[in-house]
N, C-alpha and C positions, 0 to 999 in steps of 0.2 A: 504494500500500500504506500500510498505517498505521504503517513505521516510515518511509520517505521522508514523510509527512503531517507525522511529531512533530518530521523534521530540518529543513525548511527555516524553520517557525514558532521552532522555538530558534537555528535561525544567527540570522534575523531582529531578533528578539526581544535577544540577544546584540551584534548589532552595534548597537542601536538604543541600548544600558544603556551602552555604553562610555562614552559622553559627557554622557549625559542621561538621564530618567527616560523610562522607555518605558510610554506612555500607548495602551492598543489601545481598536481599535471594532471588535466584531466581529461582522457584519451576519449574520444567518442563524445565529444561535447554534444552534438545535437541541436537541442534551440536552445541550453543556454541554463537549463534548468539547474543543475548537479552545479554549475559554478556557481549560480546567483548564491545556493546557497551554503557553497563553503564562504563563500564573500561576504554573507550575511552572520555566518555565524563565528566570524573573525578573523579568516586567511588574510595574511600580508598580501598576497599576490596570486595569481589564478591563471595557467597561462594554457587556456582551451585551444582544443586540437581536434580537428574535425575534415576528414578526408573528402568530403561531398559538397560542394562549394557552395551549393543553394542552402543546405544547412550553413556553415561557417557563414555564409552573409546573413543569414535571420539570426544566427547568436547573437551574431555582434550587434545588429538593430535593437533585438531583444536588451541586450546587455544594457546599452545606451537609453533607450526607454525609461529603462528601471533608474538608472541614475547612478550607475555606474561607468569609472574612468578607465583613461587608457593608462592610470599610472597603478591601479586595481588588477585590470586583466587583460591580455595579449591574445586574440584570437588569431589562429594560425588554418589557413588551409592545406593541409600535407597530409601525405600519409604517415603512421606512427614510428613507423621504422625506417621513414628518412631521417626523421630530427634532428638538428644541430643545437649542443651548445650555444649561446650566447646567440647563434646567428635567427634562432627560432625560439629556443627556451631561454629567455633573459637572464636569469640567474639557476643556480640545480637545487631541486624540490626533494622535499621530505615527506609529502603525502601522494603516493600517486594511484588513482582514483581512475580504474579500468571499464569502462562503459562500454567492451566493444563485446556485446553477447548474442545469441540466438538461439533458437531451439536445439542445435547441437554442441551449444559451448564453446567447439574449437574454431567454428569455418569463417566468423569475421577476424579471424586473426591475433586472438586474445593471448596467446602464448609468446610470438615471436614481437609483438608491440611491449608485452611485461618486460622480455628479454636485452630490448634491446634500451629501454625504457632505465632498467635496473642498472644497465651497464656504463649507462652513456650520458645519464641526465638526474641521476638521484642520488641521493646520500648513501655512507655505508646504512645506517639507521633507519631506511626509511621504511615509510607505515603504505602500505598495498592493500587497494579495497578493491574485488571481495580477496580474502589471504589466501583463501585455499578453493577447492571445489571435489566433490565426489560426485562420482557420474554411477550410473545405475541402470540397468539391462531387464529386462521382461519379456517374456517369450508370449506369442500371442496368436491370435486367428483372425482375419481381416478376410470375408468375404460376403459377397454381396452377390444376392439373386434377382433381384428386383427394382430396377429405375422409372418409374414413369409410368409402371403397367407392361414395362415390355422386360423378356427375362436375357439376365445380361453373365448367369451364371459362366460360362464360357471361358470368360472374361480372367476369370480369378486365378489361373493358373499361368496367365501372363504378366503377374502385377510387379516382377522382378525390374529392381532399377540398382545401380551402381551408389546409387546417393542417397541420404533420405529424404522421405517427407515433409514436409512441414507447411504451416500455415494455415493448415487446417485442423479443426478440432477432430480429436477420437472420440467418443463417448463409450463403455460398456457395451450400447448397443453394435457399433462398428469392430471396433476394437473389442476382442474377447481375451483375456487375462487367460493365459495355460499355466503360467510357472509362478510362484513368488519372484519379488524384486530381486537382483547379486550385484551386492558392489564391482563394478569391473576395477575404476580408477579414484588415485585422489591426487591432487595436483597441488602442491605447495607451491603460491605463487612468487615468494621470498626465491625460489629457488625452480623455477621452472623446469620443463626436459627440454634439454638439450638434443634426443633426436628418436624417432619411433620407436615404440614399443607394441609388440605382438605378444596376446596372454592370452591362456585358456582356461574357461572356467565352465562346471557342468553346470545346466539348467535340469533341475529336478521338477519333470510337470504334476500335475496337482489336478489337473482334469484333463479326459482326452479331446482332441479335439483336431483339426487340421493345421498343424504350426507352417506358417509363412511368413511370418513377420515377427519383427522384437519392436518393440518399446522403448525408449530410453532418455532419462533425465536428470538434472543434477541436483544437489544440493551446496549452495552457495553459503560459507561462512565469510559473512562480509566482514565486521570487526567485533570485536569482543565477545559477546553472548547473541550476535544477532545474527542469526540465519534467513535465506531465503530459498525456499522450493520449485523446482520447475514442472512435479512431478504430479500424476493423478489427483491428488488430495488437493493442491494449488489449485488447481483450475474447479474442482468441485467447491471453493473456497471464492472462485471471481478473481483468481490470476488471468488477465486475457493477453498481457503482452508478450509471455514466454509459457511455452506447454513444452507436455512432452514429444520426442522427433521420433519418427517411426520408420522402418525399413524395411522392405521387403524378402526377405532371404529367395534364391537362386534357386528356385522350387519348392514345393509345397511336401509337407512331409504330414503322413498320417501318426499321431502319437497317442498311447494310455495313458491314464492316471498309473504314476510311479517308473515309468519312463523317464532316465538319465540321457540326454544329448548334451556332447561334448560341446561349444560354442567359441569361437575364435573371437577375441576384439581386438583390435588394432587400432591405431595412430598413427600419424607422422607430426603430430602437433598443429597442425593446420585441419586435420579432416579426420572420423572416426567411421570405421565398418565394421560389419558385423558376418560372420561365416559360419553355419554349421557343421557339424561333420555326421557321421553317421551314429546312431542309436547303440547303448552299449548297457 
C-alpha cells in the first residue's frame, strides 16, 4: 500500500540523517513519487534516475510542481548501469533505493543496476531498499475449454512459451495450484550474483491434475521489519501493481497426488526459467 511505501523510505531515510547526510539514488524514479518523499522526509539530496524519457520529463515537472529544487534533486535520463560519478550522480549516496521490479523480479534489470550501483556510486555502508528478495515456484494446471461459447480445448497443449507471462491476473479458477509453494532463491542485494545459477529442486504434488505451468513470486524484504509480497495472498489482498508470473512448461504432463517431479530453475541474473524433468 502507499502508506506502508511512505513508512519504510522515512524510517530509512530517518535512520540514515541521525549521523550523516543522507544522500539517495533512486533507480526507477518514474513520476517522481519515491523521491518526493525521501525529500520530504529529510534526504540532503535525491539524485533520480529514470531510463524512459517521457517518464524522466514528468518527474522533473512533477518535482518542480511540488516545490522542489534543483539544489534538492538531479533528475537524470540514462540507463542505471551507464552512471557516472560526478558526471550524472553529483556526489556518492548512502541510501540507494531500487525501483526497477516486475512480475518476475529479474527482467527490468534489478541485479546488474544494484551491481553496478554498489560498485560505482555508493558508500562502503550503504543502506539498499528492498535488501534482499526470495523468489518462490508452484507447480500448476492452466487450461481452458471454453471462450465465447466456442471450444478452444485444443488449444492447451500449445501454451508453451520461452518466457513468462505476465500482466494478467490468474485466479484459482485459471490457474489451478498442484504443488505447495518451494523456495527456489534469495538474493542478498548488499551483495548481488555475480553470474547464473542452475538449481534443482522437487515439486511434491498434492493433487492430480495436468501440470503445464509453475507459478512464481517473490517476497521483498524492503528495510527493517517491512516486507512486501508478490504472491497469491497479495493480490487476494488488492496488490494490483505486481502478481505473481506464470510459465508455461514444454509440454503438458499428467501427475497424482504424491507424485515427486524433479524441477530445474535457472538465472542468469537478468531473466529466470523454469524446466521439468521427468516423474521419479
Amino acid at each position: 500500500s502507499s502508506a506502508a511505501s511512505d513508512v519504510y523510505k522515512r524510517q530509512a531515510v530517518g535512520d540514515i540523517s541521525k549521523d550523516r547526510d543522507c544522500r539517495v539514488l533512486n533507480l526507477g524514479a518514474g513520476a517522481g513519487l519515491n523521491t518526493m518523499m525521501c525529500l520530504e522526509a529529510g534526504a540532503r539530496h535525491v539524485t533520480a534516475v529514470e531510463r524512459w524519457l517521457y517518464l524522466a520529463m514528468s518527474s522533473k515537472e512533477v518535482l518542480l510542481s511540488n516545490g522542489f529544487n534543483d539544489d534538492q534533486v538531479k533528475v537524470i535520463y540514462k540507463r542505471p548501469t551507464d552512471l557516472a560519478l560526478l558526471k550524472d550522480v553529483p556526489v556518492i549516496c548512502n541510501l540507494l533505493l531500487c525501483d526497477i521490479l516486475d512480475d518476475g523480479l529479474l527482467t527490468s534489470g534489478l541485479i546488474p543496476a544494484a551491481k553496478h550501483a554498489l560498485s560505482e556510486l555508493m558508500t562502503d555502508q550503504a543502506v539498499v531498499i528492498p535488501c534482499s528478495a526470495t523468489v518462490y515456484v508452484q507447480a500448476g494446471q492452466v487450461q481452458n475449454t471454453e471462450v465465447c461459447g466456442f471450444d478452444v480445448s485444443c488449444m492447451n497443449r500449445h501454451r508453451w512459451m520461452p518466457a513468462f507471462a505476465s500482466g494478467a491476473p490468474f485466479d484459482d479458477k485459471s490457474f489451478v495450484p498442484l504443488s505447495a509453494p518451494v523456495e527456489v532463491w534469495q538474493f542478498d542485494m548488499l551483495t548481488p550474483p555475480e553470474e547464473a545459477s542452475r538449481d534443482s529442486l522437487d515439486l511434491k504434488f498434492s493433487r492430480s491434475g495436468v501440470f503445464n505451468a509453475v507459478r512464481f513470486w517473490y517476497d521483498l524484504h524492503l528495510y527493517d521489519n517491512i516486507h512486501l509480497s508478490t504472491g497469491p495472498e497479495a493480490v487476494e489482498m488488492g496488490l494490483k501493481s505486481l502478481r505473481p508470473a506464470v510459465q508455461f512448461m514444454k509440454g503438458q504432463m499428467v501427475v497424482r497426488e504424491g507424485d515427486v517431479i524433479p524441477l530445474t530453475a535457472m538465472h542468469n541474473t537478468v531473466t529466470v526459467s523454469y524446466t521439468h524433468l521427468r516423474a521419479h
